[in-house]
C-alpha positions as CSV (number, residue, x, y, z in Angstrom):
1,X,-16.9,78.5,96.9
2,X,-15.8,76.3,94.0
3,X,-12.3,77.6,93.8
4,X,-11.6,76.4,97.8
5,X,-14.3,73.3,97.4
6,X,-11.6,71.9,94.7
7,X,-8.7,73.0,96.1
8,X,-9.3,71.5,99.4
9,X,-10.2,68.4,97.8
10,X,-7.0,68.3,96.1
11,X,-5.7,69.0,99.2
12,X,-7.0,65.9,100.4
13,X,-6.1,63.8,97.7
14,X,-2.7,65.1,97.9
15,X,-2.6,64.2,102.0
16,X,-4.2,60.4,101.2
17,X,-2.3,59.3,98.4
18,X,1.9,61.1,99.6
19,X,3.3,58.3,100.9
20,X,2.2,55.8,98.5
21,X,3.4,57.1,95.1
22,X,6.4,59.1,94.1
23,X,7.0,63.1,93.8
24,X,6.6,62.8,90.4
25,X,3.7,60.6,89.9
26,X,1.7,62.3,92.2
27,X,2.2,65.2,90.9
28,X,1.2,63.8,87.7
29,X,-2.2,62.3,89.1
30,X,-3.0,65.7,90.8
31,X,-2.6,67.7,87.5
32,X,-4.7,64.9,86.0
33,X,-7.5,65.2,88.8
34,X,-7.4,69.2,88.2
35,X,-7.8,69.1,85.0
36,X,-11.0,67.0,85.2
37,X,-12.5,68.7,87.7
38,X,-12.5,71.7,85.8
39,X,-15.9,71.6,83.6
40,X,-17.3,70.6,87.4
41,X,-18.9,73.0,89.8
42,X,-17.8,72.0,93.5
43,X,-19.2,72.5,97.0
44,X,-17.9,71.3,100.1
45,X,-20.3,68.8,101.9
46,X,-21.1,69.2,105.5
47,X,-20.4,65.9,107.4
48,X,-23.5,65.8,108.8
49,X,-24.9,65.2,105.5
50,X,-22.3,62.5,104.4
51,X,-23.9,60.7,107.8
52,X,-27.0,60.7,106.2
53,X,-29.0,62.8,109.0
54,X,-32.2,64.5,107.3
55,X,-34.0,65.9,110.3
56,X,-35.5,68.8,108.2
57,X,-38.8,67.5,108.2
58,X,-38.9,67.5,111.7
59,X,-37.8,70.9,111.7
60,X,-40.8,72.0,109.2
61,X,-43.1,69.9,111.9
62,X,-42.2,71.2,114.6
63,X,-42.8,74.6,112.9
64,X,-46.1,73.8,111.9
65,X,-47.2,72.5,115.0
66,X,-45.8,76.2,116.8
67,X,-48.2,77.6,114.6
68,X,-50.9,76.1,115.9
69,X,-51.6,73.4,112.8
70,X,-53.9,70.4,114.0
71,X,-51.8,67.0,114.5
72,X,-54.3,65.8,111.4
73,X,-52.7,68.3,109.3
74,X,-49.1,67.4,110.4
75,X,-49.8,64.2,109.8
76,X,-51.0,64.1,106.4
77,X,-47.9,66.5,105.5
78,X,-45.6,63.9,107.4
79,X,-47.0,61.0,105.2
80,X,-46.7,63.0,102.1
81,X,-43.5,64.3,101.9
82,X,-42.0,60.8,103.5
83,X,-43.1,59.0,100.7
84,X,-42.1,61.3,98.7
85,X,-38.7,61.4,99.8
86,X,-38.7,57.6,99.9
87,X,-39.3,58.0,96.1
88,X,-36.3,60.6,95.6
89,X,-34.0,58.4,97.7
90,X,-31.4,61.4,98.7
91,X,-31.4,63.9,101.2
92,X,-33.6,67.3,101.4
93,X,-30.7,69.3,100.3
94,X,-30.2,67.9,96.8
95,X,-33.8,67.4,95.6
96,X,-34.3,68.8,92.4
97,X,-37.0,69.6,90.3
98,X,-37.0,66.8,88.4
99,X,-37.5,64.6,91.0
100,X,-40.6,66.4,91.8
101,X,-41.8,66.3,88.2
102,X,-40.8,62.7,88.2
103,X,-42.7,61.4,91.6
104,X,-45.8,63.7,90.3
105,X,-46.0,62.0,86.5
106,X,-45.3,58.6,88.9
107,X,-48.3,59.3,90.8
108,X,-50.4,60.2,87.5
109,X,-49.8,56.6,86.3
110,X,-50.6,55.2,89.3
111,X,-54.0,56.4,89.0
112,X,-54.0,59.4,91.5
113,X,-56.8,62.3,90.6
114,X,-55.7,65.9,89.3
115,X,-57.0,67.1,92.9
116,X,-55.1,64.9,94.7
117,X,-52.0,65.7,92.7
118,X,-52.6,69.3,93.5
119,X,-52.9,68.5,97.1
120,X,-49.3,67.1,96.9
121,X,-47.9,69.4,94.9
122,X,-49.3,72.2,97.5
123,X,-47.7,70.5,100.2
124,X,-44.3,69.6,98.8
125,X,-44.5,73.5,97.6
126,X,-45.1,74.9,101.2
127,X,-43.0,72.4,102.8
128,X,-39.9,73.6,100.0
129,X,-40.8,77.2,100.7
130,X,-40.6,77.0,104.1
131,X,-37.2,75.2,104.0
132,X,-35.7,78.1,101.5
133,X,-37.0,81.1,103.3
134,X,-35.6,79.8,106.5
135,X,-32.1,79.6,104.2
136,X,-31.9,75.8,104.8
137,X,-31.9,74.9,101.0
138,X,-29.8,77.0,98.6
139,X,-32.6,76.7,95.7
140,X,-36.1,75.8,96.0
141,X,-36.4,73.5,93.2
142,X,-41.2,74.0,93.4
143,X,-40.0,77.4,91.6
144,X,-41.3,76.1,88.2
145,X,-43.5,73.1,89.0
146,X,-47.0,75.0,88.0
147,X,-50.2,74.5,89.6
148,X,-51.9,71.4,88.3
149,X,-55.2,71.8,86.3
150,X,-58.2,70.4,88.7
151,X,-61.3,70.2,86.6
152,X,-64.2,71.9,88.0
153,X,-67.3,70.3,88.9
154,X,-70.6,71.0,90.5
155,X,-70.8,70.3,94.2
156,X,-73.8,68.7,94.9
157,X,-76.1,70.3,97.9
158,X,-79.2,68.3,99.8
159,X,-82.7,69.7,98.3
160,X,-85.2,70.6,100.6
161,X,-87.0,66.7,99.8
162,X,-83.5,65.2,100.5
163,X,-83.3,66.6,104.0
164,X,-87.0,65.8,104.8
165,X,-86.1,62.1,103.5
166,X,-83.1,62.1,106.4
167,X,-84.9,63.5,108.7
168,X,-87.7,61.1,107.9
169,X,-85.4,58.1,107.8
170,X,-83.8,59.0,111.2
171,X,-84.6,55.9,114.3
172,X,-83.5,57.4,117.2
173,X,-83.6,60.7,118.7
174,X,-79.9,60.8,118.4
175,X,-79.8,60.5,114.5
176,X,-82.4,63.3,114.3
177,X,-80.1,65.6,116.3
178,X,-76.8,65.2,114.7
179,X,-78.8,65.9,111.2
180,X,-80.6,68.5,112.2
181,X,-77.3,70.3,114.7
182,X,-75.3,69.8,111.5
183,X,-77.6,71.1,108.9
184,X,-78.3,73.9,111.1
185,X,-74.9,75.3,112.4
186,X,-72.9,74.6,109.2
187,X,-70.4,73.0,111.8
188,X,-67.3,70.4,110.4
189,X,-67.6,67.4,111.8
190,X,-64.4,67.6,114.1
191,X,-65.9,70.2,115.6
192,X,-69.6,68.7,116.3
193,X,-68.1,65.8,118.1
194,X,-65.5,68.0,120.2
195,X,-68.6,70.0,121.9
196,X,-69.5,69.1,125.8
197,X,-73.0,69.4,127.0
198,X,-71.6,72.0,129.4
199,X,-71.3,74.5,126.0
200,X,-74.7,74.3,124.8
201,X,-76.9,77.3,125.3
202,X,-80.3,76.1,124.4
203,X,-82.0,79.2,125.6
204,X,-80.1,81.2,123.2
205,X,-79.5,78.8,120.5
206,X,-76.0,79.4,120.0
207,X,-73.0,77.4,121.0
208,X,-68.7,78.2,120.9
209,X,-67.1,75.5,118.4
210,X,-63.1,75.2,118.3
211,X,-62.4,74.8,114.4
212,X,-58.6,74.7,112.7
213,X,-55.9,75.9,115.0
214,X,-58.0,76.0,118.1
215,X,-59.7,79.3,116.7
216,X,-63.1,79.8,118.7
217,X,-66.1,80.8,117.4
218,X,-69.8,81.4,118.1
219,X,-72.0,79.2,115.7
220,X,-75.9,79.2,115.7
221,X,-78.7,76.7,115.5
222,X,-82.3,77.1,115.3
223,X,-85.5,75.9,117.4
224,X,-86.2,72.4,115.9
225,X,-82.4,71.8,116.3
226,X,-82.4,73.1,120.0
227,X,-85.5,70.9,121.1
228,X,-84.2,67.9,119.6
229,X,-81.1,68.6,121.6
230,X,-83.1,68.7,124.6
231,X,-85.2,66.0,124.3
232,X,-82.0,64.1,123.3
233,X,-79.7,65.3,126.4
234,X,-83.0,64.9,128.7
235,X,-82.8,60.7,127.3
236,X,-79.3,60.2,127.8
237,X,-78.8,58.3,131.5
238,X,-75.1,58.8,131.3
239,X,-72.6,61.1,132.9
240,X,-70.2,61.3,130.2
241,X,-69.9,65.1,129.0
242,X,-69.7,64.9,125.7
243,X,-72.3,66.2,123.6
244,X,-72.8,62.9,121.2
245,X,-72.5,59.8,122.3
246,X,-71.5,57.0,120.5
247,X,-72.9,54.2,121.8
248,X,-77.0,53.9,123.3
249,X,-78.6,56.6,124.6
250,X,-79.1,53.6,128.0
251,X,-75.5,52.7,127.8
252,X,-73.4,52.5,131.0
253,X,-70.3,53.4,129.7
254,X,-70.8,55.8,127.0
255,X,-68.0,57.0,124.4
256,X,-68.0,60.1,122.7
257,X,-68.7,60.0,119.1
258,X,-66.0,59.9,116.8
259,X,-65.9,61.9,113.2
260,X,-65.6,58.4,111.3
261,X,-68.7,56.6,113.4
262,X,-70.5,59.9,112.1
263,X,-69.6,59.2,109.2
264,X,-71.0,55.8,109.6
265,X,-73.9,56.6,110.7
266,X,-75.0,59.4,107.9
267,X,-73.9,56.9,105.5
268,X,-76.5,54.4,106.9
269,X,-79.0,57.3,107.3
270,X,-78.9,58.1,103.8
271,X,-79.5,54.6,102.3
272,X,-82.7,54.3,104.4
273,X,-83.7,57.2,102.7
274,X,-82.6,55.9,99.6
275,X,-80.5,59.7,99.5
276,X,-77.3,59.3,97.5
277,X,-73.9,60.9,99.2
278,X,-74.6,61.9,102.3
279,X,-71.9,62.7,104.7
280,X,-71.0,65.5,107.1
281,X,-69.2,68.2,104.2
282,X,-72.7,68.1,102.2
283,X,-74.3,69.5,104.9
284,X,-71.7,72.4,105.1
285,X,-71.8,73.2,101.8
286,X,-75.7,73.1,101.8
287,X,-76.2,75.6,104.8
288,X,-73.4,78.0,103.2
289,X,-75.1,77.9,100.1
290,X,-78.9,78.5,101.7
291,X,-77.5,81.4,103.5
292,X,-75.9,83.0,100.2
293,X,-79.1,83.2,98.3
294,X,-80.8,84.5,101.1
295,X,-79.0,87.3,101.3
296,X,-76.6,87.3,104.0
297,X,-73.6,88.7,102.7
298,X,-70.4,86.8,101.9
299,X,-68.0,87.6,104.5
300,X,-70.3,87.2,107.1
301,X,-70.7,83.4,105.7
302,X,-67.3,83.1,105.5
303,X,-67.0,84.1,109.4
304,X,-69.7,81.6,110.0
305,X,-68.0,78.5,108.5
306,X,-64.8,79.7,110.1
307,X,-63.0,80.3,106.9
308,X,-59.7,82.6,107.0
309,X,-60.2,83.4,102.8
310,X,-63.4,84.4,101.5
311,X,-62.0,82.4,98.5
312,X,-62.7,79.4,100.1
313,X,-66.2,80.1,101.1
314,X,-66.8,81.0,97.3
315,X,-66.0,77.1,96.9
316,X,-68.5,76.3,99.1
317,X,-71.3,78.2,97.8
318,X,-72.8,76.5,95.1
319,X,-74.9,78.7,92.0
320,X,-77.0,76.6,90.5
321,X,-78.4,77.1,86.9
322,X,-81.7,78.5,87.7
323,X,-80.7,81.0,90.2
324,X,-78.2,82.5,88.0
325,X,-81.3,82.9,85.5
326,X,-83.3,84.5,87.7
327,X,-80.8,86.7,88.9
328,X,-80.0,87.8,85.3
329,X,-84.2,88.4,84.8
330,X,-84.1,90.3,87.8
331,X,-81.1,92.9,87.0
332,X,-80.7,92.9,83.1
């Protein structure tokens, strides 16, 4: 490939420069030009890529989004990996590792977490991976750019004071609800605010969510959740079919709740009740943790949160000092 790279650009040179200089001196300048290139390993470039055209991205996208990946998640990989190749300045095809290395350390000094590194380096790495095992890169220069180290620390969980406190703090019917649907299904927030009245099965307490990728699943609440959902739904004088609301329960015009005005709203919850990080993951993390050390076994946690890797669900359940004591008590 090297051999006929330099040969045809010799070729070339030969062709451009014949009927401006003599026999002899171009002769001269072509033995000069060989012997250069010599020490130099060659390619042939395609002439799309002299154009500058870099549409692999799009390529990767559209992938991702035939897999059935949410637009949230494309977007976030679009973002990343366009700034990162604004940083690199050339196309896919000759990124190396070291511009990597260099845009991660760049990143570092810019003040950016270990975690969030991580999550950049995670989706440079799939997004390189995808690109070589599809044979569009020759090399896939993530090869030996290690995971980064992401201390470890205790996620916090609401007590059993905390949630009486929310619940306690909560104004409106509404409030009281959302708390109680989202301590009690373990749902993500995307999900909660997707759900139509039309889904809800009060008598049996259960309800279908859609979580990542559209994957349905059947996710449970219990009996203080399901009459506060019917008192709620039995208040609401609008026609609009979403489940939450985001504007007054008397409000003409109604628009469903949005994950960031949840958001808002836990936040305000929580400094009523003078309860410190409150938002929609904490509840989550506390249900998945509750159902752990009662007994239910892991997987069928994992199936609950809607979890592909039992690995993640092992993130979410949290062991706290005292229980691993008592365990230790109990089987030593």
């Amino acid at each position: 490939m090297a051999i006929d790279a330099k040969m045809s650009f010799l070729r070339q040179l030969e062709d451009s420069c014949a009927d401006k200089l003599t026999q002899k001196d171009l002769q001269k300048m072509l033995q000069i030009a060989s012997d250069v290139l010599e020490g130099y390993d060659m390619r042939e470039v395609a002439a799309w890529e002299n154009e500058g055209k870099d549409d692999l991205l799009e390529s990767f996208l559209a992938s991702m989004k035939i897999q059935g990946r949410s637009e949230k998640t494309m977007y976030r990989y679009k973002l990343m990996i366009g700034k990162f190749m604004e940083y690199a300045k050339c196309p896919t095809r000759r990124i190396s590792v070291y511009h990597i290395r260099n845009w991660l350390a760049a990143e570092k000094d810019r003040g950016l977490k270990e975690s969030s590194l991580e999550g950049c380096r995670q989706v440079l790495s799939s997004y390189f991976g995808w690109l070589h095992r599809e044979d569009l890169i020759e090399k896939n220069p993530m090869n030996n750019v290690g995971a980064i180290k992401v201390p470890k620390k205790q996620k916090e969980t609401f007590s059993d004071v905390e949630m009486a406190k929310l619940m306690a703090a909560c104004k409106t019917l509404r409030e009281k609800a959302i708390i109680s649907f989202l301590a009690s299904t373990a749902c993500r927030v995307s999900e909660m605010v997707g759900l139509n009245r039309s889904q809800l099965n009060l008598k049996s307490q259960e309800v279908v969510v859609y979580g990542k990728g559209d994957k349905e699943r059947v996710v449970y609440f219990d009996s203080v959740t399901a009459d506060l959902l019917e008192r709620y739904l039995k208040r609401r004088k609008d026609k609009d079919e979403a489940l939450f609301v985001g504007q007054g329960i008397c409000d003409k015009t109604p628009k469903r709740l949005q994950p960031n005005g949840v958001r808002v709203l836990l936040k305000k919850i929580g400094k009523r009740a003078g309860v410190q990080h409150v938002h929609p993951h904490k509840f989550r993390r506390t249900k998945a943790t509750e159902l752990a050390r009662h007994g239910m076994p892991i997987q069928t946690v994992s199936h609950l949160l809607g979890h592909e890797k039992i690995e993640t669900t092992m993130e979410y359940v949290m062991q706290k000092p005292e229980d691993v004591k008592i365990e230790y008590r109990r089987y030593a």
